[in-house]
C-alpha positions as CSV (number, residue, x, y, z in Angstrom):
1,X,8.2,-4.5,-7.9
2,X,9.3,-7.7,-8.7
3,X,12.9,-8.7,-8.4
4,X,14.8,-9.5,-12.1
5,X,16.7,-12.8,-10.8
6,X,13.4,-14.2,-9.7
7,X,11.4,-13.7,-12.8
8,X,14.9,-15.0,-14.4
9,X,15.0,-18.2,-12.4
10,X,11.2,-18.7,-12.4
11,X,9.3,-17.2,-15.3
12,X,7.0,-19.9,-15.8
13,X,5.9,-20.2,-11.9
14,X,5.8,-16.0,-11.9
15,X,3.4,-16.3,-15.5
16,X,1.2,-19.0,-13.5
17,X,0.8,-17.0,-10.3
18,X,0.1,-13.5,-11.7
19,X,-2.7,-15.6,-13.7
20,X,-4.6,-16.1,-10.1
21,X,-4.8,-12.5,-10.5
22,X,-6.6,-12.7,-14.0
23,X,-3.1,-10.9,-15.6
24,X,-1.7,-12.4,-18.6
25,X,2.3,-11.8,-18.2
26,X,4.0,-14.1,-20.4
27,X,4.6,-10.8,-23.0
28,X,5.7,-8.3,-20.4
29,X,7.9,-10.7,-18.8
30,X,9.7,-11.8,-22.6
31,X,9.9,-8.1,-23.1
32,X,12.3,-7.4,-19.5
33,X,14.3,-10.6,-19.8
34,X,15.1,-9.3,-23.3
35,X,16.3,-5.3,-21.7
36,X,18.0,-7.4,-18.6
37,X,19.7,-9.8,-21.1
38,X,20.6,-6.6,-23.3
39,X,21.9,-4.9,-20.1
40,X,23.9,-7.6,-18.5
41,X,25.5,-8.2,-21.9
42,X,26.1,-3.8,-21.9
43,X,27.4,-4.0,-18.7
44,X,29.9,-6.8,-19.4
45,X,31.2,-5.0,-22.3
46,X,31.7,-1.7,-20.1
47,X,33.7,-2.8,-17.7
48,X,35.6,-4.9,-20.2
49,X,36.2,-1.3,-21.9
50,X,37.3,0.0,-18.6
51,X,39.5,-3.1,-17.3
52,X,41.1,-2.4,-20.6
53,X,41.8,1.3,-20.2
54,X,42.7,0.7,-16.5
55,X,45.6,-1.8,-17.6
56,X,46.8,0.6,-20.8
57,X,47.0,3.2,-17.9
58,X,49.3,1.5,-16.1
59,X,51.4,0.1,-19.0
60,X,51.2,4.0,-20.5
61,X,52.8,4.4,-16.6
62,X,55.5,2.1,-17.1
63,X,56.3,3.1,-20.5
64,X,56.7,6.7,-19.9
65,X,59.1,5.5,-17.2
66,X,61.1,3.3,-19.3
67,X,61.2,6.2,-22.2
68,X,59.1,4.6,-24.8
69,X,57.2,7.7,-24.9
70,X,56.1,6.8,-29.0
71,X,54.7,3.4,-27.7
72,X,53.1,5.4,-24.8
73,X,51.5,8.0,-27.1
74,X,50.1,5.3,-29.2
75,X,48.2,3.6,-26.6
76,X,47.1,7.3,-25.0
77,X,45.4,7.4,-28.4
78,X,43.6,4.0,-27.4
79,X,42.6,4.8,-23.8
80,X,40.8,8.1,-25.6
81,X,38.7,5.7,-27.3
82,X,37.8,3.2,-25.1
83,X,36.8,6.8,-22.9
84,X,34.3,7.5,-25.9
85,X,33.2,4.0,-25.9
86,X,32.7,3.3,-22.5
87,X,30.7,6.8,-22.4
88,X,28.4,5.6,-25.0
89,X,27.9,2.2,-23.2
90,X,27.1,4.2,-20.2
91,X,24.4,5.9,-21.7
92,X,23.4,3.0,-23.6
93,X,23.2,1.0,-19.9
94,X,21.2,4.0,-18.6
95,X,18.5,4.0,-21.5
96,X,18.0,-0.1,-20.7
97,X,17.9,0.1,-16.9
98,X,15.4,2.8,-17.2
99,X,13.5,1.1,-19.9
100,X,13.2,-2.4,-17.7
101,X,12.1,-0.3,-14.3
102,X,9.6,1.3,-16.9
103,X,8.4,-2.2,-17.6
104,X,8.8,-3.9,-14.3
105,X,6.7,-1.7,-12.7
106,X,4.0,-2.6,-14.6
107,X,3.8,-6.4,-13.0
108,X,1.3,-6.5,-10.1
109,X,2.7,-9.0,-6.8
110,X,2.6,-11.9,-6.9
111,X,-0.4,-13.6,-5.1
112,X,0.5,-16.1,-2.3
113,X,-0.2,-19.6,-2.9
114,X,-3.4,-19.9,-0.6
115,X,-5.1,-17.0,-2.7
116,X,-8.1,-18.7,-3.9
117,X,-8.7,-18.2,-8.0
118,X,-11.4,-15.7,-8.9
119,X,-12.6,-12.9,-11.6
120,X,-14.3,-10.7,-8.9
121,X,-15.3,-10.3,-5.1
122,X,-18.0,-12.7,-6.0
123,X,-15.1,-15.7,-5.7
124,X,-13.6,-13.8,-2.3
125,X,-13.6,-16.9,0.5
126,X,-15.3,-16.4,4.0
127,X,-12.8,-16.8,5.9
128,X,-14.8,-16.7,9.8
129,X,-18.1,-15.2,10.1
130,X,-19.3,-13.8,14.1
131,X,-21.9,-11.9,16.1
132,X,-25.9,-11.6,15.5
133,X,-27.5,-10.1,13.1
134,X,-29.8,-7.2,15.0
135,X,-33.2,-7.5,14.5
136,X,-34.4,-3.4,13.7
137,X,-37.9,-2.5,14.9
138,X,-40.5,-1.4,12.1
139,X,-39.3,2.4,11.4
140,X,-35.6,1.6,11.4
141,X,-33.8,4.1,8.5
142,X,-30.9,4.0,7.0
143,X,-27.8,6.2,8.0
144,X,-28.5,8.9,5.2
145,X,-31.9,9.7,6.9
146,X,-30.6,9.0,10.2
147,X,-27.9,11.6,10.2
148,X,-30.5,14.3,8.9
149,X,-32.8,13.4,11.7
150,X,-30.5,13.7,14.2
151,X,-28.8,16.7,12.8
152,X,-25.1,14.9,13.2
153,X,-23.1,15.1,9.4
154,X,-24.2,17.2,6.4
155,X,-24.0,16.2,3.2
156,X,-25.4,19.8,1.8
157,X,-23.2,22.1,3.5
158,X,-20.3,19.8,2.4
159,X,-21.6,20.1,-1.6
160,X,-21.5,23.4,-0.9
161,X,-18.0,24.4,0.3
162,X,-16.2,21.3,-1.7
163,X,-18.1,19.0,-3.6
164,X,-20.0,15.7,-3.4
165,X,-18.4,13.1,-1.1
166,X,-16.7,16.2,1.2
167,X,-19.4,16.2,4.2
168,X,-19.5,18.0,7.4
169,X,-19.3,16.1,10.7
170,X,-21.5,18.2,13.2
171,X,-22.3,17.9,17.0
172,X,-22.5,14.6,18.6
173,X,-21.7,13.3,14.9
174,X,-18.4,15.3,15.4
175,X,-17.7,14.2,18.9
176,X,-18.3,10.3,17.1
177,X,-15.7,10.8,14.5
178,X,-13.1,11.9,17.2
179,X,-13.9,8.9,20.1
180,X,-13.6,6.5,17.2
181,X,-10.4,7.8,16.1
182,X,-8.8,8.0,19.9
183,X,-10.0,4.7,21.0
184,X,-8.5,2.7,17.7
185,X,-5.1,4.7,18.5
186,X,-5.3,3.8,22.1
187,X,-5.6,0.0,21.1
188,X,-3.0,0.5,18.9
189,X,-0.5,1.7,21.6
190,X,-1.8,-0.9,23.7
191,X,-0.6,-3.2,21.4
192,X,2.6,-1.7,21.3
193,X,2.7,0.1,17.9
194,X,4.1,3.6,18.0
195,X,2.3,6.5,16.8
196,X,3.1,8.5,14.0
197,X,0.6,12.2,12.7
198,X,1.9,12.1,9.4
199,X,1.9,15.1,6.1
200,X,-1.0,15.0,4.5
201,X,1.2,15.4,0.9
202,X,3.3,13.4,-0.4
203,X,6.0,13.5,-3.3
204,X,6.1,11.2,-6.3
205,X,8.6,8.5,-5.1
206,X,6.2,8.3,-2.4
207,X,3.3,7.5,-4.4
208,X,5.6,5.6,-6.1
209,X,7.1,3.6,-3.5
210,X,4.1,2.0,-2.2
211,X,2.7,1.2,-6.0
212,X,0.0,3.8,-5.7
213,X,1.7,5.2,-8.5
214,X,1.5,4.6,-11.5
215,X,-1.6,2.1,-11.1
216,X,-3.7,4.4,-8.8
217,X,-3.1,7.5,-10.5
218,X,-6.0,8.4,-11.4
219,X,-7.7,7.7,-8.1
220,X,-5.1,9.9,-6.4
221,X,-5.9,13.9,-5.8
222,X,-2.6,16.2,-7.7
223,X,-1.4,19.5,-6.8
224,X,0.1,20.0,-10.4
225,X,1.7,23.0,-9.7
226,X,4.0,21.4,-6.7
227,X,3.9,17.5,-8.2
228,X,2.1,16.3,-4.6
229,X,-0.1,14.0,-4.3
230,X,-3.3,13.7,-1.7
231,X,-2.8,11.0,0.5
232,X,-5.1,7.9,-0.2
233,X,-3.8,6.5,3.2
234,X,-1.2,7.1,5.7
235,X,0.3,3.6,4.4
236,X,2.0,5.8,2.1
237,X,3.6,8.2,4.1
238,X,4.7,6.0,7.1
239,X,5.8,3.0,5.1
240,X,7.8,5.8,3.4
241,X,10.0,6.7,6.5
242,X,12.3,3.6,5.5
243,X,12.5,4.6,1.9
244,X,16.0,3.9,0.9
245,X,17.1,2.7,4.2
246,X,19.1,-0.4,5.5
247,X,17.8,-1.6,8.9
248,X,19.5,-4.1,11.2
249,X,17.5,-7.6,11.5
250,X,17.2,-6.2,15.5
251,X,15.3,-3.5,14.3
252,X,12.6,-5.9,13.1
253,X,9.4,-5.9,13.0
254,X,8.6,-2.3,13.4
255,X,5.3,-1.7,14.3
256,X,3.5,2.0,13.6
257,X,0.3,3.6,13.5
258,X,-1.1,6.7,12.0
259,X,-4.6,8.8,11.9
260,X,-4.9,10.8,8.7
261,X,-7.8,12.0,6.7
262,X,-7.6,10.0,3.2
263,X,-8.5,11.4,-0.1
264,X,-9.4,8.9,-3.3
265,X,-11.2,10.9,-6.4
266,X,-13.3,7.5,-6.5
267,X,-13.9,8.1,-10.2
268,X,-17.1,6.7,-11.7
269,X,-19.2,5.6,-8.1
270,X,-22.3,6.1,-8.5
271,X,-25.9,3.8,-7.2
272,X,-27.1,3.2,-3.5
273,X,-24.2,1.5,-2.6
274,X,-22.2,4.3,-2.2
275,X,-25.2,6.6,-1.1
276,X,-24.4,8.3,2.6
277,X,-21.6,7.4,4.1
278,X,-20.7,4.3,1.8
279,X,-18.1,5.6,-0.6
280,X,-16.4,9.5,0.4
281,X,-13.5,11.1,-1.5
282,X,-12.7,12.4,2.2
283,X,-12.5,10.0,4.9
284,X,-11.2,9.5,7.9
285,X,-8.7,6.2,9.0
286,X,-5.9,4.4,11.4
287,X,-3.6,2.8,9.9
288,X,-1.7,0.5,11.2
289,X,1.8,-0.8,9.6
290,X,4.5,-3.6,10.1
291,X,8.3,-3.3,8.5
292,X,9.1,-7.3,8.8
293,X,11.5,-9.8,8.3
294,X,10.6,-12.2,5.7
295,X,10.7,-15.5,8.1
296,X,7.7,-14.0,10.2
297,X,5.5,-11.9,7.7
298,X,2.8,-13.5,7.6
299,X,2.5,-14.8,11.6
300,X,2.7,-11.0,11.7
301,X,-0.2,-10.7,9.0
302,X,-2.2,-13.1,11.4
303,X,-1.6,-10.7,14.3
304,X,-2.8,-7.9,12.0
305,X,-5.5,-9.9,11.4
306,X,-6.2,-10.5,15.3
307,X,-5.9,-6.7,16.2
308,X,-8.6,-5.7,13.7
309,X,-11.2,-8.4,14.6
310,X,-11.1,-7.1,18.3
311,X,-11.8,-3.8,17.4
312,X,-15.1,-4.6,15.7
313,X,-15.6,-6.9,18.4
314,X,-15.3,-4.9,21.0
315,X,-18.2,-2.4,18.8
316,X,-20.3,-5.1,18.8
317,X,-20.8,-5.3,15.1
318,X,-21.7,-8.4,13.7
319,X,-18.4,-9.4,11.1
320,X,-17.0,-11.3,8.8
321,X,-13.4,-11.9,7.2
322,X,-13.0,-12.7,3.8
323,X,-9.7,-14.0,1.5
324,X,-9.6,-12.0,-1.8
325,X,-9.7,-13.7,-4.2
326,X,-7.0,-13.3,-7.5
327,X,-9.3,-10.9,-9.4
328,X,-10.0,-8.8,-6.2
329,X,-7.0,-8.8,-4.6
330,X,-4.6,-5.3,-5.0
331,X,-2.3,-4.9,-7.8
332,X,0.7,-4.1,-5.0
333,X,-0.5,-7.2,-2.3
334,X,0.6,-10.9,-2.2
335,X,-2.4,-11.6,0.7
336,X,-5.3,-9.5,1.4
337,X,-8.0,-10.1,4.1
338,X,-10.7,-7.9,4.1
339,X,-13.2,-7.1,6.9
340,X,-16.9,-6.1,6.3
341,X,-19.4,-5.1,9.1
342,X,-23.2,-5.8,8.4
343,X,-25.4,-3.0,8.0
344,X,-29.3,-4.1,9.4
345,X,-30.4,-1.3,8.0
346,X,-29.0,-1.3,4.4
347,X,-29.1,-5.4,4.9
348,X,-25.7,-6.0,3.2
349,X,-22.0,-5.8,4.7
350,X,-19.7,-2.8,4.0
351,X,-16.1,-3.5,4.0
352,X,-14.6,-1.3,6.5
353,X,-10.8,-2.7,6.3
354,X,-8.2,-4.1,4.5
355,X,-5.1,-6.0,5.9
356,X,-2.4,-7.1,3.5
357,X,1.0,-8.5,2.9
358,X,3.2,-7.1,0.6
359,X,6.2,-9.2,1.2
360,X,8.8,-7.7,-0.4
361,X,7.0,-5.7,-3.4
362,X,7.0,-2.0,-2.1
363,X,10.1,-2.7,-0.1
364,X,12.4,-3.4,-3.6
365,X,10.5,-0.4,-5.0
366,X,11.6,1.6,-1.9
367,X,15.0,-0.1,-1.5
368,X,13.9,-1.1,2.0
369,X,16.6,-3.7,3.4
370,X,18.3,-4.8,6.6
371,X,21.2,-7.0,7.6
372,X,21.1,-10.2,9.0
373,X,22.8,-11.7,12.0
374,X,25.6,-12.5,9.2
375,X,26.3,-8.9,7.5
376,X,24.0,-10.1,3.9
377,X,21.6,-7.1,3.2
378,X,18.2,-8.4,2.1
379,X,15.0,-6.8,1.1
380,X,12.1,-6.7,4.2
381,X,8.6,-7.6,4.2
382,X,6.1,-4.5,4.4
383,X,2.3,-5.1,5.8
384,X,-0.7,-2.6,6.7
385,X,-3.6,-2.7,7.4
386,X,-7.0,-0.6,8.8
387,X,-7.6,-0.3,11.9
388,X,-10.0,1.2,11.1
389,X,-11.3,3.1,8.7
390,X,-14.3,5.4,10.1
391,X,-17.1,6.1,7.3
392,X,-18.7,2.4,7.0
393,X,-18.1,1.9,11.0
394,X,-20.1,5.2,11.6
395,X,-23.3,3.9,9.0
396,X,-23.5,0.3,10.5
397,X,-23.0,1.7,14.3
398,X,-25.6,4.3,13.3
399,X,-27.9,1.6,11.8
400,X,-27.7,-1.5,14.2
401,X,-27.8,0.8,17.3
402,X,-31.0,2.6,16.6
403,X,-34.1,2.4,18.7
404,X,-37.1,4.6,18.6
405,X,-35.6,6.8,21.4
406,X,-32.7,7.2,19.7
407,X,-28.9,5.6,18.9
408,X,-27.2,3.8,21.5
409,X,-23.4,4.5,21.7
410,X,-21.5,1.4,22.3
411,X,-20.2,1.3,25.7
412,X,-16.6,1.3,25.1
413,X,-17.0,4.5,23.2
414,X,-18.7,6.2,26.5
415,X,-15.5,7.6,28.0
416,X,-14.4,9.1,25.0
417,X,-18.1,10.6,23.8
418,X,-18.8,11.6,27.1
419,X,-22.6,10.6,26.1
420,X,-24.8,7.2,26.1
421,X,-27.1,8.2,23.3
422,X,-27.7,10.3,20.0
């Protein structure tokens, strides 16, 4: 959520940037300058109300002491007002707060100056491409065949105990899903972030805290009857730990990680590119996620950055790393790179994470602050990012490391597999 002095101060920059990211602001913001000019002016007449009916209280004290209890009386009769009027205030303050937090949430982040201007991933930069392209032999298949001939994830059973995009993860395709998930965790910790397993469920401020809510609503999976949400990704959970919380500038950065499964309802996906493995509305993913201070976010972002390339690297997939553009870019992030693998088999790259800057969006959502060396309490940055997220990793590690024998298994997943091949 944007802050109310900055859109104040600068509501001509704020209605140029949020047009990077295709959104047209200029009546929203009118709208919460008018409820913050009509609550500041409230708000001064309150506690005019009550500076008055503090100083009749203590002249009602002094005339009672003197004697002049009929001069007393009479301004008892004034303090009973002002009581009525400053209640009605209150509530009248109440109604316009709520009204602009109603409003303000509906402005996306701000993009950062370097995001490049753009309607759709079509206009997303390259930011570093690296690795070959392998070269398949002549019967090469694509994940969804490859998994049925190997007998590894089943999209059947799955459709039949849940749904479509629920599948089962069998055998060595099991054993796969669990090496990837302990050797991104491990390079995590190696890195020095500390681990967090995290609920599965979370409660509206969550979901609300992080911006998934109210834009992602519909994506998200409800259990109406308890008002919890699915989680979409442990971002939501772990950057909620410092939900209404003041930190000290020593505590910062904070640097966590979390495995979850991730649910998104994914409404409307349909087409070969989201056949197989592509697009699931159960998925497994590490996150990883900074708390920072506002002078170092985005070196940190870089770092992020850094981490996730040499996990891919060390697969041996062939990447690249794209800059969202304004129109692809999240309605919650201020810089977003995104990471895509290439798929031989499919011939076309499959973004497999997202790593993002939120600056201090979620964190005034969350009232997520900290104290600097001199006492002043200031909002933080938040940043996450995948690291990584298993369903695309699985088709193109599938698909570039078939041979007519079989699938290699990258050799830094050996010790964890405890086999070479599929």
């Amino acid at each position: 959520m944007l802050q109310v002095n900055y859109i104040r101060e600068n509501k001509q920059e704020v209605i140029d940037r949020l047009a990077v990211k295709n959104f047209s602001a200029a009546g929203l913001i009118d709208k919460i300058l008018d409820l913050d000019e009509a609550r500041r002016a409230t708000q001064k007449e309150l506690d005019d109300s009550l500076a008055e009916a503090n100083k009749l209280a203590k002249e009602i004290g002094a005339l009672y002491k003197e004697g002049n209890r009929n001069e007393a009386e009479a301004l008892k009769a004034r303090t009973a007002e002002l009581k009525q009027i400053s209640k009605g205030l209150n509530d009248q303050l109440d109604k316009l707060t709520t009204d602009m937090e109603k409003t303000l949430v509906l402005l996306p982040n701000l993009p950062h100056h370097s995001v490049p201007k753009g309607k759709s991933e079509e206009d997303n930069e390259v930011v570093t491409q690296e690795g070959d392209i392998p070269q398949l032999h002549m019967d090469a298949l694509p994940h969804w065949d490859l998994i049925k001939k190997y007998d590894i994830i089943d999209f059947d059973l799955g459709n039949k105990v849940t749904g479509a995009g629920f599948p089962f993860y069998k055998g060595k395709g099991a054993k796969l899903q669990r090496a990837l998930i302990n050797f991104f965790l491990d390079k995590a910790l190696d890195a020095g972030y500390t681990e967090y397993q995290p609920p599965l469920l979370v409660n509206e401020d969550s979901g609300y805290g992080t911006g998934q809510l109210p834009d992602k609503d519909g994506q998200m999976y409800h259990a109406g009857e308890d008002n919890l949400y699915l989680v979409p990704t442990a971002e939501v959970p772990i950057t909620n730990i410092y939900r209404n919380v003041i930190l000290k500038s020593s505590d910062l950065p904070i640097k966590n990680v979390a495995y979850s499964s991730c649910f998104r309802r994914e409404a409307g996906s349909w087409g070969a590119h989201v056949r197989g493995l592509n697009r699931l509305h159960q998925f497994d993913k590490v996150e990883i996620v900074h708390i920072a201070h506002p002078d170092n976010s985005y070196e940190i972002l870089e770092e992020m950055r850094a981490h996730v390339a040499s996990l891919i690297r060390s697969l041996g997939l062939p990447f690249r790393i794209l800059r969202l553009c304004g129109g692809d870019i999240s309605f919650t992030s201020a810089l977003t790179y995104d990471f895509e693998v290439y798929s031989a088999a499919q011939q076309r790259w499959l973004e497999v994470s997202s790593v993002s800057n939120f600056e201090s969006f979620q964190a005034n959502r969350m009232k997520l602050r900290f104290k600097d060396e001199e006492g002043k309490t200031q909002l933080a940055h938040t940043l996450n990012g995948s690291a990584l997220a298993l369903p695309r990793i699985v088709a193109a590690l599938l698909e570039n490391n078939q041979t007519p024998e079989g699938i290699n298994i990258p050799e830094v997943l050996r010790p964890f597999t405890g086999f070479e091949t599929i």
